[in-house]
C-alpha positions in Angstrom: -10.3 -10.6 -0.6 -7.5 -12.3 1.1 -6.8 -14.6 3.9 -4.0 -13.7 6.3 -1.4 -11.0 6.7 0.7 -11.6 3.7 1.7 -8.5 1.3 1.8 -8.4 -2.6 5.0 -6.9 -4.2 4.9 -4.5 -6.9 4.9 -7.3 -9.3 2.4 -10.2 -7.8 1.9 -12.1 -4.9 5.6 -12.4 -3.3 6.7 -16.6 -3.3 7.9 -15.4 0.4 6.7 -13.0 2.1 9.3 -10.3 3.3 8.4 -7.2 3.7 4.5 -7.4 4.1 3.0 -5.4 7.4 -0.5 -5.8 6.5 -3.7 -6.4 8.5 -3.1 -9.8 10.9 -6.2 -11.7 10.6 -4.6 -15.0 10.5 -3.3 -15.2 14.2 -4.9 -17.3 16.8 -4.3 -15.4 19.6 -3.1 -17.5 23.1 -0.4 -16.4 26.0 -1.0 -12.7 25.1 0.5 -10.1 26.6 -0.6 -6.4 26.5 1.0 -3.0 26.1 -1.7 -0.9 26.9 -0.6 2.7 25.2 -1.6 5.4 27.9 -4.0 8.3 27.0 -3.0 11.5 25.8 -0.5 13.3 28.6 -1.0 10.6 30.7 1.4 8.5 32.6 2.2 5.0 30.5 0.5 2.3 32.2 2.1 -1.1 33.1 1.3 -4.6 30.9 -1.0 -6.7 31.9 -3.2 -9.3 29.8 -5.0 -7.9 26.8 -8.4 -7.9 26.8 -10.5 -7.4 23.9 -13.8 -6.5 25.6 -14.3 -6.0 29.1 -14.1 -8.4 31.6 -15.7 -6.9 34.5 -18.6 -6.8 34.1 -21.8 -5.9 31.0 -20.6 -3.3 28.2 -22.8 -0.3 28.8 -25.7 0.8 27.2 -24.7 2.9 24.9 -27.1 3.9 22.6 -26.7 1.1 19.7 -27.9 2.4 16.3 -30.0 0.3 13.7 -28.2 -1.6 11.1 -26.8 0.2 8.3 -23.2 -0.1 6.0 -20.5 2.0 7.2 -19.2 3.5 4.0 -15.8 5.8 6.0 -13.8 6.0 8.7 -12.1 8.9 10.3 -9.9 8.7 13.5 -8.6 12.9 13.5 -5.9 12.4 16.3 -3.7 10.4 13.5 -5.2 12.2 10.4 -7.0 9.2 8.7 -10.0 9.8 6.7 -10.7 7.1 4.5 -14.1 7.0 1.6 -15.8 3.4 1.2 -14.7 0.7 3.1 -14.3 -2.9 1.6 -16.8 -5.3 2.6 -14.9 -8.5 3.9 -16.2 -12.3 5.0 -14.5 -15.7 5.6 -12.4 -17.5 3.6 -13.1 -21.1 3.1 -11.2 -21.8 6.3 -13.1 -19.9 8.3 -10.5 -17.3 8.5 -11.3 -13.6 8.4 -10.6 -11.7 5.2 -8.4 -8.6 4.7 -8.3 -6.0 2.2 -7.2 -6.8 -0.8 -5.7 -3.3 -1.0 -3.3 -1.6 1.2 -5.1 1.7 0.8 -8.9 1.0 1.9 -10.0 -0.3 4.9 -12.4 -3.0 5.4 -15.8 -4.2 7.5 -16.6 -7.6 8.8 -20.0 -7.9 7.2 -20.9 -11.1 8.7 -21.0 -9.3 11.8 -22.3 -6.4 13.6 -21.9 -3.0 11.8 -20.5 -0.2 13.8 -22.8 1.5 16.0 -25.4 -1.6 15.9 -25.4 -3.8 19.2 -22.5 -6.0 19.3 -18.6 -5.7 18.4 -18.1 -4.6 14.6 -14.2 -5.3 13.5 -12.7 -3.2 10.7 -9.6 -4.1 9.6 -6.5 -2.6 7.6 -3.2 -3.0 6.9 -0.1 -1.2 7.8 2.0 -1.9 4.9 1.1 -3.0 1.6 3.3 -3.9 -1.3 6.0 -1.9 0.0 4.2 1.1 1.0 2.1 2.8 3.5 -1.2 1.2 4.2 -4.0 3.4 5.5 -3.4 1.8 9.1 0.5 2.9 9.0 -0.1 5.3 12.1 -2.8 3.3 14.2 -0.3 2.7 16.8 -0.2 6.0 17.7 -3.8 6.3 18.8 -4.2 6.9 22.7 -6.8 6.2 25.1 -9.8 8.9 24.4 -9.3 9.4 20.8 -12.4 9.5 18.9 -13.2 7.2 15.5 -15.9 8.4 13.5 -17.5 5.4 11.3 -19.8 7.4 8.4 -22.7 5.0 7.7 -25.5 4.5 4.6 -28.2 5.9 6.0 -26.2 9.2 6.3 -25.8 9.0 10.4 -22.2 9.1 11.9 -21.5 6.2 14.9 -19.0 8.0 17.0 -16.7 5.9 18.9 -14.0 6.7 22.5 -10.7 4.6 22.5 -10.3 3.3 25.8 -7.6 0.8 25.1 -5.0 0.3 22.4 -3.3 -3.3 22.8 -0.1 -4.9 21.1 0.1 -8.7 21.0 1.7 -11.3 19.8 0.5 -13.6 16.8 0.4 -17.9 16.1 0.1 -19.1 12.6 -3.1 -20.0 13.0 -6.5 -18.5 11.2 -8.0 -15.5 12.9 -11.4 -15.5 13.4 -13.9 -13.0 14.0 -14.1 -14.6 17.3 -10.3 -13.7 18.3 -11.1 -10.1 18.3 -14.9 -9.9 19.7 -14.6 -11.0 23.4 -17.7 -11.5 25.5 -20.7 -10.1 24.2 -21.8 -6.9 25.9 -25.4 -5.0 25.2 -24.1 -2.2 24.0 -22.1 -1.3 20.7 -18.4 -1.9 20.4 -15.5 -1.3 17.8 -12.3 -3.3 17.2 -9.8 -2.1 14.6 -6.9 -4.4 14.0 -3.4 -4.2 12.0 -0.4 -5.5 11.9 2.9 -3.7 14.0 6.0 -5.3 15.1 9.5 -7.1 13.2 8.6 -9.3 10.5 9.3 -13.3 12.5 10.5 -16.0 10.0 9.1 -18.6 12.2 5.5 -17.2 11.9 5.7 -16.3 8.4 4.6 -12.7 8.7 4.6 -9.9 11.2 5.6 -10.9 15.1 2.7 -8.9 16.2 -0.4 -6.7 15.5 -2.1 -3.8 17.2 -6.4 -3.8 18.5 -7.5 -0.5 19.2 -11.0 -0.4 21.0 -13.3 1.5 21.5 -17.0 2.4 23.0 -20.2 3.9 20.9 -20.3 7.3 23.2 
């Protein structure tokens, strides 16, 4: 697997990267600021800071599954259905891993997985090697969308969106950290991309999308 957000061109691993919009995992996110996209036929809602898990209190209970691998993912309102996921770690910075291929997404297994207590992160990338990754159309989920996670021991952890944020990225190593928040007692979701104008100072994409969402 790979560290960071960088694409490989049809013919290796680019010396610059220029036209990779892949999965940002190696942002250290500080001075964020949110778009928050609004639910479906709703009005948009203003910006505000982004929060990856909620600040206001405990997560809900929400009936946490026992531990199991997810092996698909399927989010219907943008028509994504994937098979087996990739099972990603750290890299010897401590940074998280991305796919190694545009077209699968992948699971933190050091963490939670989905439906278990905690926040499980699954990454993928937007662009890969010039083409469409399988999270090209993440930014268009809304508020209330549902993301199914398929798991080994043939039950389905069904998730609600109840906040899609766009931030901006630092140079620095993502860790799982960056995207969990505050831990709740109930089971969360974070899937994370890339989205925004590639940014010569950063080295990559200028920013990346987190969609979150709740075990219902």
């Amino acid at each position: 697997m790979k560290e960071g957000c960088h694409g490989v061109g049809d013919t290796g691993r680019l010396a610059t990267v220029v036209a990779a919009v892949v999965v940002v995992l190696t942002g250290a996110l500080t001075g964020v600021t949110l778009v928050v996209t609004p639910q479906r036929g709703a009005a948009p809602a203003t910006g505000g800071e982004l929060a990856v898990a909620p600040r206001g209190g405990t997560t809900p209970v929400n009936r946490p599954l026992p531990p199991a691998k997810p092996v698909s993912l399927e989010i219907p309102a943008i028509a994504l259905s994937t098979g087996t996921l990739a099972e990603l770690g750290q890299t010897a910075t401590g940074a998280m891993e991305v796919p190694g291929d545009g077209r699968r997404a992948g699971w933190y297994a050091p963490g939670p997985a989905p439906g278990e207590i905690g926040t499980s992160l699954i990454s993928g990338h937007a662009r890969y090697a010039f083409a469409s990754g399988v999270f090209d159309r993440l930014r268009e989920v809304r508020a209330g969308d549902v993301v199914r996670v398929g798991r080994s021991d043939g039950t389905t952890a069904e998730f609600a969106v109840y906040q899609v944020g766009k931030r901006q990225r630092t140079v620095a190593p993502a860790t799982a950290a960056d995207y969990t928040g505050t831990p709740g007692n109930g089971a969360e979701l974070r899937l994370i991309t890339c989205a925004g104008t590639y940014d010569r100072s950063v080295g990559d994409r200028a920013e990346e999308v987190v969609v979150s969402a709740r075990l219902t």
